[in-house]
DOLO-989303 format. One record per residue (C-alpha): residue number from 0; residue in three letters; x, y, z. Coordinates in nm, 3 decimals, decimal comma, padded with zeros to 5 digits. Each point is the difference from the previous one (the first is absolute). Layout:
% residues N
PT  NUM  Ala  X  Y  Z .
...
END
This chain:
% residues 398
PT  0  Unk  -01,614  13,083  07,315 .
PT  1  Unk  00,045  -00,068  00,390 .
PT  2  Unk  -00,357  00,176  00,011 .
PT  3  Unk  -00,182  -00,241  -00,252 .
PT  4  Unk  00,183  -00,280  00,138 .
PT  5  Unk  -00,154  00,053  00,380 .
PT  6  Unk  -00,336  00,102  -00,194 .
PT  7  Unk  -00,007  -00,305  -00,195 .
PT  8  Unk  00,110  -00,190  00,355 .
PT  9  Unk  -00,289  00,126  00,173 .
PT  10  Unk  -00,276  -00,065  -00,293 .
PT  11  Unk  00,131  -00,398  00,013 .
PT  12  Unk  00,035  -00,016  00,361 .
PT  13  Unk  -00,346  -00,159  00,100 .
PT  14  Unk  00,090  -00,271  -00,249 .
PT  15  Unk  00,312  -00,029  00,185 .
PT  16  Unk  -00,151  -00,071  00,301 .
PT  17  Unk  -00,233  -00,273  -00,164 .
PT  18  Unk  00,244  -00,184  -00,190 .
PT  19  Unk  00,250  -00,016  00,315 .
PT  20  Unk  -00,328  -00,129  00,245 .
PT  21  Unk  -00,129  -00,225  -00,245 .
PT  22  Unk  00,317  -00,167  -00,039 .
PT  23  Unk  00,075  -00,022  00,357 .
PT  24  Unk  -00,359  -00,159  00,042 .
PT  25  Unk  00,132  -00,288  -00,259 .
PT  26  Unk  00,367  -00,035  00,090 .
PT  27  Unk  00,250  -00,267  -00,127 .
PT  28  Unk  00,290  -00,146  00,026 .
PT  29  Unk  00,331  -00,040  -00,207 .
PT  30  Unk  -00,084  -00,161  -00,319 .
PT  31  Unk  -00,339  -00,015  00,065 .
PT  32  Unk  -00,104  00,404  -00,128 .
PT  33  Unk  -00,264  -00,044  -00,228 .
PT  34  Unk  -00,277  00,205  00,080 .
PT  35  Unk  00,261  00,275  00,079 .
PT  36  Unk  00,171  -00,040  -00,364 .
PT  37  Unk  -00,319  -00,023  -00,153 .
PT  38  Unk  -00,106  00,307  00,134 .
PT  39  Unk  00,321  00,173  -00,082 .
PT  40  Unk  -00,003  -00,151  -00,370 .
PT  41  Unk  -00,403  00,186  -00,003 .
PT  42  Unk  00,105  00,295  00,121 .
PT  43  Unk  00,270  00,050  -00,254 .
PT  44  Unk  -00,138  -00,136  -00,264 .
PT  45  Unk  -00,323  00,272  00,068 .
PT  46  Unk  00,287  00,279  -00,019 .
PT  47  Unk  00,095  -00,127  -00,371 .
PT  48  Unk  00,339  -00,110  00,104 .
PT  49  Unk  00,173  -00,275  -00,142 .
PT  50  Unk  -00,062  -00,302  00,221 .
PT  51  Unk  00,203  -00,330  00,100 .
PT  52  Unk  -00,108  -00,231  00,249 .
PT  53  Unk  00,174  -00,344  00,142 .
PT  54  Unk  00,357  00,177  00,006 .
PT  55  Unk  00,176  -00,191  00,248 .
PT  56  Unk  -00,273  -00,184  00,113 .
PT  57  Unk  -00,256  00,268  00,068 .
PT  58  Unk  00,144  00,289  -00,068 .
PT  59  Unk  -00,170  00,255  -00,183 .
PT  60  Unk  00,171  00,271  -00,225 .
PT  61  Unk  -00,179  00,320  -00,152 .
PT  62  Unk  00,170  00,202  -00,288 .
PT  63  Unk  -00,035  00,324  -00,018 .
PT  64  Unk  00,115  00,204  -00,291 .
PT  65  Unk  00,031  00,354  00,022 .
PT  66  Unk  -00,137  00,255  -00,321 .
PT  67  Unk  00,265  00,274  00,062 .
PT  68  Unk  00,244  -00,168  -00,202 .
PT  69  Unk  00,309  -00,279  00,023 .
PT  70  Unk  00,196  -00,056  00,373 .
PT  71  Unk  00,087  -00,217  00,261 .
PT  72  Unk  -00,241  -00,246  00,202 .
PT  73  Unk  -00,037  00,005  00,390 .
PT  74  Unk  -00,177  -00,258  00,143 .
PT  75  Unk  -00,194  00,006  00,311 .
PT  76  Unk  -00,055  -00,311  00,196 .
PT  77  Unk  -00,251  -00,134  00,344 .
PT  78  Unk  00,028  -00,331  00,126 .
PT  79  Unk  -00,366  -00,200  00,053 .
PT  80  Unk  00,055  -00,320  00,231 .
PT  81  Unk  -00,173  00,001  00,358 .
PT  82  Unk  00,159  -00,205  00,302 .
PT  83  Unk  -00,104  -00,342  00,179 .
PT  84  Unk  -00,166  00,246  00,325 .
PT  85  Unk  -00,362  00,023  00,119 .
PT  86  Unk  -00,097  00,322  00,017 .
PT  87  Unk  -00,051  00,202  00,339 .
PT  88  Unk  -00,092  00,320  -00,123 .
PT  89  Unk  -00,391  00,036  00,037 .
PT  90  Unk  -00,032  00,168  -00,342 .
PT  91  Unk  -00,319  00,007  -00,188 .
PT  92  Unk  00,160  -00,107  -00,308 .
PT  93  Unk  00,251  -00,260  00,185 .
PT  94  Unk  00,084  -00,316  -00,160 .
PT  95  Unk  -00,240  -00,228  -00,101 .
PT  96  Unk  00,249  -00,294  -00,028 .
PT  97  Unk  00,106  -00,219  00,311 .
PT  98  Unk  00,347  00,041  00,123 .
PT  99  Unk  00,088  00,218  -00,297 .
PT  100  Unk  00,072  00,433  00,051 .
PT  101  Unk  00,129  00,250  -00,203 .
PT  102  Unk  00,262  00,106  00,307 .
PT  103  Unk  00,308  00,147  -00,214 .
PT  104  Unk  -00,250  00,217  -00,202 .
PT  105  Unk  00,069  -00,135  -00,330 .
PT  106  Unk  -00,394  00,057  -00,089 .
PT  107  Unk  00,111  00,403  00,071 .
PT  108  Unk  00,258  -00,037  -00,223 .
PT  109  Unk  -00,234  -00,125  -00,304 .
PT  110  Unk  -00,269  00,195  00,053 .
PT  111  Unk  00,208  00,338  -00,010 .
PT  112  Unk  00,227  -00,125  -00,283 .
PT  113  Unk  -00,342  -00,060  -00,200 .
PT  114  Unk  -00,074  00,342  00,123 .
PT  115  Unk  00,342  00,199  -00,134 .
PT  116  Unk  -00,113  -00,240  -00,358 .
PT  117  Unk  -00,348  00,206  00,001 .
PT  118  Unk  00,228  00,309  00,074 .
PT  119  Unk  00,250  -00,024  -00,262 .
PT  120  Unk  -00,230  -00,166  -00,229 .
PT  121  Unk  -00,224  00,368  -00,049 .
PT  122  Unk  00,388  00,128  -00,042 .
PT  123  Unk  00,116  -00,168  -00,259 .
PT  124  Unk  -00,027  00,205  -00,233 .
PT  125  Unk  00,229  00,252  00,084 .
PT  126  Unk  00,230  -00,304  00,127 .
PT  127  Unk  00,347  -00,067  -00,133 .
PT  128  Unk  00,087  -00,373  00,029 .
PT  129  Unk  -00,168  -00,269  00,129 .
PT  130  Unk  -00,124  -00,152  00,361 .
PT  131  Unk  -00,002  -00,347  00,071 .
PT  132  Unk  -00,211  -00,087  00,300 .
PT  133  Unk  00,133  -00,363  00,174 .
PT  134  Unk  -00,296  -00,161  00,213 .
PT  135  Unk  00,273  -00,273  00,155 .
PT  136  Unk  -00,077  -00,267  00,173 .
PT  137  Unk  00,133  -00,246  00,308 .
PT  138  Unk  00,237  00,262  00,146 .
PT  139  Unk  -00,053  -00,225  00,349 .
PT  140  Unk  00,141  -00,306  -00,197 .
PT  141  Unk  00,379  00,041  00,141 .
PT  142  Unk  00,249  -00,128  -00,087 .
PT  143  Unk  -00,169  -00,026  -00,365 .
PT  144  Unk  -00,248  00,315  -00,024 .
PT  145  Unk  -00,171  00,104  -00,324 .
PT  146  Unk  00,208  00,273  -00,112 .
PT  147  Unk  00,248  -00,261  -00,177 .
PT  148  Unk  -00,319  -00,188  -00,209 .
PT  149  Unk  -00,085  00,360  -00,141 .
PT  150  Unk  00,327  00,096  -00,072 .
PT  151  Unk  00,068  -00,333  -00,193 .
PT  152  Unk  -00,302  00,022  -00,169 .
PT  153  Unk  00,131  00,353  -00,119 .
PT  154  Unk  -00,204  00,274  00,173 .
PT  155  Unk  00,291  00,175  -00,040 .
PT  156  Unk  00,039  -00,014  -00,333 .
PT  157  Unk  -00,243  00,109  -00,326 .
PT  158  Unk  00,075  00,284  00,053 .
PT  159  Unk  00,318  00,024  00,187 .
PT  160  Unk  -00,078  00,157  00,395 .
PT  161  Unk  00,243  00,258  00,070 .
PT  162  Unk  -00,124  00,036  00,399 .
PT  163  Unk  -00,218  -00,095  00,218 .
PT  164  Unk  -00,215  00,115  00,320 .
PT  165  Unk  -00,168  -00,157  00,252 .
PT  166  Unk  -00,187  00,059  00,342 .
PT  167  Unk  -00,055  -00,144  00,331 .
PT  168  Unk  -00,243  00,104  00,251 .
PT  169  Unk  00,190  00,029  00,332 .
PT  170  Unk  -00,146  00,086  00,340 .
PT  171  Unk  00,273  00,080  00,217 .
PT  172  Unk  -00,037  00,378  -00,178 .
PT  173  Unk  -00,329  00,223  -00,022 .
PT  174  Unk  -00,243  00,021  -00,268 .
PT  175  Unk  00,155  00,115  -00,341 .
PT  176  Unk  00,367  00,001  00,059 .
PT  177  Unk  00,199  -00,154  -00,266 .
PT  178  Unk  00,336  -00,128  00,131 .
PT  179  Unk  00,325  -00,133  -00,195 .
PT  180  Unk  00,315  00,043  -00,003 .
PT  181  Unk  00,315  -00,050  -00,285 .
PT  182  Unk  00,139  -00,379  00,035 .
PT  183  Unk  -00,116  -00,263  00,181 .
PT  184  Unk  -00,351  00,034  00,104 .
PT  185  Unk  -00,065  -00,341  00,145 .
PT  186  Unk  00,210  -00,276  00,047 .
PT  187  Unk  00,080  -00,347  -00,101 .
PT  188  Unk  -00,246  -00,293  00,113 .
PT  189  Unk  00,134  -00,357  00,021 .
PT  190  Unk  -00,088  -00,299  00,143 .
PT  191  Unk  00,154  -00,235  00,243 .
PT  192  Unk  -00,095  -00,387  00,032 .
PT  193  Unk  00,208  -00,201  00,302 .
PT  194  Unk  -00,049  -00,356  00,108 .
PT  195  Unk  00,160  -00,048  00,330 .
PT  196  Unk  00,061  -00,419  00,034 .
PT  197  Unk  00,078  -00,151  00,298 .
PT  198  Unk  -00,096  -00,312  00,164 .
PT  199  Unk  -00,316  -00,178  00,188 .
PT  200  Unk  -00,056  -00,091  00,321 .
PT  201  Unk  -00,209  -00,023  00,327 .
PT  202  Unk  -00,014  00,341  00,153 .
PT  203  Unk  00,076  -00,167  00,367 .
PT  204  Unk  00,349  -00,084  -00,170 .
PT  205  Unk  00,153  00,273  -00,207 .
PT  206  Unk  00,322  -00,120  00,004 .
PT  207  Unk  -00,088  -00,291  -00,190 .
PT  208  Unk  -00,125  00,260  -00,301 .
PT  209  Unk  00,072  00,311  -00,199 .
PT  210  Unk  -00,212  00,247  00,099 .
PT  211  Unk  -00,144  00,197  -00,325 .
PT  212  Unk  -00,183  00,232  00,201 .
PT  213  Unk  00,270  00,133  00,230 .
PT  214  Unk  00,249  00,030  -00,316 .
PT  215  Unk  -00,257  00,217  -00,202 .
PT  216  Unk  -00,093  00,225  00,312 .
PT  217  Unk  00,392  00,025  -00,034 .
PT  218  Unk  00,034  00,046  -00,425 .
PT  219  Unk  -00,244  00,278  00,070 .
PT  220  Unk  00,198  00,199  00,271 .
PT  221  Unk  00,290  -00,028  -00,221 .
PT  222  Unk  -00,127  00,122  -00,263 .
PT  223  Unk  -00,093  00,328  00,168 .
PT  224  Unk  00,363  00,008  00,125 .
PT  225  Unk  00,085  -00,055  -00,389 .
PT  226  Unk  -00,125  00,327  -00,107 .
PT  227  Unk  00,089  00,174  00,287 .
PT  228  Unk  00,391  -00,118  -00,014 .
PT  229  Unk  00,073  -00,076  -00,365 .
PT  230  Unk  -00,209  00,267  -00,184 .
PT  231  Unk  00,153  00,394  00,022 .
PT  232  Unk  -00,166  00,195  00,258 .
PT  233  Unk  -00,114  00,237  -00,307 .
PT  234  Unk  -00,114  -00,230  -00,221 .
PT  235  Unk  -00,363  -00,133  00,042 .
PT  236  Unk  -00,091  -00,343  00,071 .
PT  237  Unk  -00,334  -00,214  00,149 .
PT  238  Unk  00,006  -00,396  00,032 .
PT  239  Unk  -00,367  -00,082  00,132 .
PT  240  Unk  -00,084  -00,330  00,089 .
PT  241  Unk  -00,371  -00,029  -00,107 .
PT  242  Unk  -00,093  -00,361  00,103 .
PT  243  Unk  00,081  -00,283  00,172 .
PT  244  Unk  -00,087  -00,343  00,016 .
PT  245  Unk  00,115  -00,322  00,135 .
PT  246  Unk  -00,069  -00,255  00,260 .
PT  247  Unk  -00,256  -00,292  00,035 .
PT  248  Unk  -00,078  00,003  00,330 .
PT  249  Unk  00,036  00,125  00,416 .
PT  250  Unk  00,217  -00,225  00,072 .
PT  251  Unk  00,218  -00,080  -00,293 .
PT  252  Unk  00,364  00,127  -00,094 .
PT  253  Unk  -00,098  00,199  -00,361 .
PT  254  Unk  00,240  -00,168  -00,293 .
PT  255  Unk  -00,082  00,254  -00,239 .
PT  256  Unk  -00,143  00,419  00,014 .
PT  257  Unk  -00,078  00,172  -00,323 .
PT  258  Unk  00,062  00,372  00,032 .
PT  259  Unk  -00,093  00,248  -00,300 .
PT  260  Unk  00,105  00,371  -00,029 .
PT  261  Unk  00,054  00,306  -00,108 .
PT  262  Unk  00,345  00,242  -00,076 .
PT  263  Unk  -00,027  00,332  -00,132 .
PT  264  Unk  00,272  00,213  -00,157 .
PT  265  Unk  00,122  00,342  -00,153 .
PT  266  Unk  00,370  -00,089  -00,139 .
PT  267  Unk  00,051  -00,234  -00,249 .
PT  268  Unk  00,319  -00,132  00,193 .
PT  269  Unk  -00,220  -00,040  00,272 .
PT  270  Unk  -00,270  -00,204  -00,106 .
PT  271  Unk  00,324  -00,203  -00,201 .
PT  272  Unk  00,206  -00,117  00,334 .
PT  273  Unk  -00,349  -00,075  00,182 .
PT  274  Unk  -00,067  -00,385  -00,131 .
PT  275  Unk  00,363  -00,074  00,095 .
PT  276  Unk  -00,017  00,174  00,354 .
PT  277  Unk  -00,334  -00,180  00,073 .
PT  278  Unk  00,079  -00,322  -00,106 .
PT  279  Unk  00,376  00,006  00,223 .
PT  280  Unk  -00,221  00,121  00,287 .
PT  281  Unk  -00,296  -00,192  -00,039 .
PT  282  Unk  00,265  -00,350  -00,051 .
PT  283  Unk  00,226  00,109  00,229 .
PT  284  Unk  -00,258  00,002  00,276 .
PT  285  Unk  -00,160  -00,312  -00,108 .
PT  286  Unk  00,363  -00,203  -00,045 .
PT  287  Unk  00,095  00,139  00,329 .
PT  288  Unk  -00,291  -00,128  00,170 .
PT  289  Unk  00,002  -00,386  -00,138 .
PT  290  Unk  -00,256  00,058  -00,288 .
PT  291  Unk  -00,025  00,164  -00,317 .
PT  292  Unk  -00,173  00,323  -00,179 .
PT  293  Unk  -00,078  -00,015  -00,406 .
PT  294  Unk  -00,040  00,402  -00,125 .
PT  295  Unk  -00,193  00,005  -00,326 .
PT  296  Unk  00,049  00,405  -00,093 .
PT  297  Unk  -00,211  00,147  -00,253 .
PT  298  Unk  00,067  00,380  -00,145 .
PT  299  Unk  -00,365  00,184  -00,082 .
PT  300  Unk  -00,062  00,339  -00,063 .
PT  301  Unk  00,316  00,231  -00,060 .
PT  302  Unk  -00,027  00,347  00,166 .
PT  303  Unk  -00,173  00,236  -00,143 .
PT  304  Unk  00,254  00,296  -00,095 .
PT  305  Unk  -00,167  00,360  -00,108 .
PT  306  Unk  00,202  00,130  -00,321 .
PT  307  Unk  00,140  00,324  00,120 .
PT  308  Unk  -00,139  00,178  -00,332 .
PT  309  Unk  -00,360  -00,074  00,036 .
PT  310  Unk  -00,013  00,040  00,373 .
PT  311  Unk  00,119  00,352  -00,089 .
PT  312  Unk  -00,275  00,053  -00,254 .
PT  313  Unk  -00,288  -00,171  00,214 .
PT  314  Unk  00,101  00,237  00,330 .
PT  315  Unk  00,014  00,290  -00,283 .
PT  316  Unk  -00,371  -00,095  -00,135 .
PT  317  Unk  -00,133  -00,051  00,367 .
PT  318  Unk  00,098  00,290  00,151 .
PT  319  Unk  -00,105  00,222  -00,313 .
PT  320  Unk  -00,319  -00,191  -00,033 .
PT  321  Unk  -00,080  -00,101  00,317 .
PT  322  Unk  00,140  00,278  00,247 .
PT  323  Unk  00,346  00,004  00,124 .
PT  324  Unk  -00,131  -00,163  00,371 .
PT  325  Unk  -00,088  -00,333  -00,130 .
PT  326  Unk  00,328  -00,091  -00,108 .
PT  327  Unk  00,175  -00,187  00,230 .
PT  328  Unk  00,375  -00,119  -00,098 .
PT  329  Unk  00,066  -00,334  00,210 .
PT  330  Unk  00,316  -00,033  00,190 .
PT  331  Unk  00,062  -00,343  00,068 .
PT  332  Unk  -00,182  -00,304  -00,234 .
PT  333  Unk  -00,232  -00,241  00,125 .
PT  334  Unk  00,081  -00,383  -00,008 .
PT  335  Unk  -00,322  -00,119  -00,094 .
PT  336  Unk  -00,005  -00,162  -00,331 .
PT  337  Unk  -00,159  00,068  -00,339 .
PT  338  Unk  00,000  -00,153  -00,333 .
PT  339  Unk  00,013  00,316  -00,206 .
PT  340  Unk  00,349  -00,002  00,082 .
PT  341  Unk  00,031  -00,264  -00,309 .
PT  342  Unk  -00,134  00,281  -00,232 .
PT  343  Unk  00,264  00,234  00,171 .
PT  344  Unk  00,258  -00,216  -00,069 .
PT  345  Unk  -00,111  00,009  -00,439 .
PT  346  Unk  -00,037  00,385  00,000 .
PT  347  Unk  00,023  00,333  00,170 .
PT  348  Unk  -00,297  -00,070  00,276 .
PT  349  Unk  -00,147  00,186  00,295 .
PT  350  Unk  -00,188  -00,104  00,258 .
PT  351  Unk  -00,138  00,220  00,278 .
PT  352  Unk  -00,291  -00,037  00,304 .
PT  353  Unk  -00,308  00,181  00,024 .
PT  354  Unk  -00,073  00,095  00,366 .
PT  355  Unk  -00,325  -00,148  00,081 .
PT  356  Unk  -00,101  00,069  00,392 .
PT  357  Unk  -00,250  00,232  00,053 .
PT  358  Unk  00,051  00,389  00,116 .
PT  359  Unk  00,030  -00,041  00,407 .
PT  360  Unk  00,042  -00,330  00,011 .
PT  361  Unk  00,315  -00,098  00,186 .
PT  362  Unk  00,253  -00,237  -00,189 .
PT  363  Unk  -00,063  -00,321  00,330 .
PT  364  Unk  -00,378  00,031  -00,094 .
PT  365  Unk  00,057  -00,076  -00,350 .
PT  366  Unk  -00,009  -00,337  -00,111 .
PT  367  Unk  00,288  -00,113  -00,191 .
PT  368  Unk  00,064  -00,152  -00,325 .
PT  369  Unk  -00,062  -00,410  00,024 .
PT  370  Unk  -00,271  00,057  00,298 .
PT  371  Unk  -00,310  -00,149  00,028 .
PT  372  Unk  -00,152  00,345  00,076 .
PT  373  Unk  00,170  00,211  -00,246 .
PT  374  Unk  -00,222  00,287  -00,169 .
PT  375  Unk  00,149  00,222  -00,197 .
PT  376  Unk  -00,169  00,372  -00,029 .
PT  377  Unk  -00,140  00,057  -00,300 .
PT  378  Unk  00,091  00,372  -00,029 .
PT  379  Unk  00,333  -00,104  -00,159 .
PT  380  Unk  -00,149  -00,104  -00,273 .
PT  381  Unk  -00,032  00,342  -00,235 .
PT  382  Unk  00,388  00,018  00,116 .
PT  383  Unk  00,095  -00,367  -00,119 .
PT  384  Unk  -00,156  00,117  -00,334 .
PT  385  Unk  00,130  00,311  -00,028 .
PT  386  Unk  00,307  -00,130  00,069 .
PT  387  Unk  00,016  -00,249  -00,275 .
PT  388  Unk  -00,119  00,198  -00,247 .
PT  389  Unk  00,254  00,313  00,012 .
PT  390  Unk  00,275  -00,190  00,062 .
PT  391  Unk  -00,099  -00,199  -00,340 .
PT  392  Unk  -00,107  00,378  -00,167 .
PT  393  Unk  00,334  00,141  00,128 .
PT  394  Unk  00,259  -00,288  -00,104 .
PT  395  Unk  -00,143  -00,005  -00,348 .
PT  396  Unk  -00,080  00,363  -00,104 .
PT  397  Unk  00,349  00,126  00,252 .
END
């Protein structure tokens, strides 16, 4: 079956390649993916599957139902939504839309989950069970993200998943590797809002103010000194300050700085005791200094956690189907966030990367994920769909 599967791979791969670039040419933004849900829904719908569109917003949902008899249901699921970034790449198909890129490779993701449909599709036959394919969209939407709308609208449901797989290109490894690991994947994402108040004043008399400026420069410090002192030295933890703004003018004591951030987490006991930590610091500071600092903390995506199971049956299906070198067991998780870790947290889920940087190309002249210049290679493509599509043939026929 590996055989057809790569066969089958290979006879849809130009499409591939055409769906991904023609979505990249037309990207768009969380909440905004028509053109790419419409071209899902067509694409589906041309296969003879069972079609749903505007699940969760735009979400898109194709049912297919296997002839070889009753069984379980696997769903496979790609993200859609571009990012607010003007492209740097020099592509010939680059985006056509002003300050709007597919950088994360979401339009990869579609067009090789609409590639493993065509696959599975000319298998279904012999197929025992059914494969739900999950077009999501607004993954960049922390804290909210549009896993939850689908789920509430019941993608999981009618009929029942039993598991779920997912991909994500990734170009710290070469071309083709698929890397996971059991339990926590990628980690928690939360957000972080702090007003730091103090009081005005003319900058040739300080003493006569609170300085807002000096006691954020000082929150922020602390907060480094936070995860450094108060979180174990084994357990992970990132507090990013992303922004900062305050002030009116050169020579004017600040009354007020806005700050806005980031934390990132593995351990739910972790990513519990961090509001209370920052908000002691982030006070304490403030207090200590004359003013005062308001922390608004908001919890996003959870982390994404592998179930041991189907990690064990997706390295088994990889290395049988796609050689025994391009799977790559990950040591340590990654913090960066994703929203598929709200489907992980419904049923057994797992998510892995597809390496994505070119044969001889070394990992600091890669472009990473979020950059203006990112360009995934297009090689990993027949891999992405490969992938998908065993790991879907193997859960429901093993």
């Amino acid at each position: 079956m590996y055989e057809e599967i790569r066969e089958l791979a290979h006879k849809y791969g130009g499409r591939v390649v055409e769906w991904r670039r023609r979505i990249h040419r037309q990207p768009e933004l969380s909440r905004q993916e028509e053109r790419t849900s419409a071209l899902a829904a067509e694409v589906l719908s041309g296969l003879g599957l069972e079609v749903r569109s505007r699940v969760g917003g735009h979400g898109v949902v194709g049912l297919l139902r296997g002839g070889g008899g009753d069984g379980r249901t696997v769903a496979l699921r790609a993200d859609m939504d571009a990012l607010p970034m003007r492209e740097e790449t020099g592509l010939p198909y680059a985006s056509e839309v002003d300050g709007v890129m597919h950088a994360c490779g979401h339009d990869t993701h579609t067009a090789m989950l609409l590639g493993a449909a065509c696959v599975l599709s000319e298998l279904r036959d012999g197929l025992r069970g059914n494969v739900k394919f999950i077009f999501q969209p607004a993954e960049e939407l922390n804290p909210t993200g549009g896993a939850p709308g689908m789920i509430a609208d019941g993608v999981l449901e009618d009929p029942h998943v039993d598991a779920l797989f997912a991909l994500h290109v990734w170009p710290g490894y070469e071309t083709g590797r698929i890397v996971a690991r059991a339990g926590p994947q990628m980690g928690a994402s939360d957000r972080i809002y702090l007003t730091v108040e103090g009081k005005t004043a003319h900058g040739s008399a300080p003493h006569q103010g609170v300085d807002a400026i000096v006691i954020a420069a000082q929150v922020v410090s602390g907060l480094q000194t936070l995860v450094s002192r108060t979180v174990a030295p084994l357990d992970s933890a990132v507090v990013t300050i992303g922004t900062i703004r305050g002030g009116y003018r050169y020579n004017v004591i600040a009354d007020r700085v806005e700050l806005e951030g980031t934390v990132r987490t593995l351990a739910p006991d972790t990513q519990g005791a961090l509001p209370g930590l920052i908000e002691r610091t982030a006070q304490g500071i403030a207090r200590a200094l004359g003013g005062d600092c308001k922390v608004t903390y908001v919890k996003g995506y959870p982390p994404t956690v592998n179930d041991p199971e189907l990690f064990r049956l997706a390295a088994r299906t990889v290395r049988a189907s796609l050689g025994e070198e391009t799977m790559v067991e990950l040591e340590k998780p990654d913090l960066g966030g994703e929203d598929f870790s709200f489907f992980a947290r419904e049923r057994p889920a797992l998510m892995a990367w597809l390496g994505c940087r070119p044969a001889g190309t070394p990992p600091e002249a890669m472009a990473v994920l979020h950059n203006t210049r990112f360009t995934p290679d297009e090689g990993c493509f027949p891999c992405g769909v490969r992938f998908f599509a065993s790991c879907a043939w193997d859960f429901l026929m093993g």
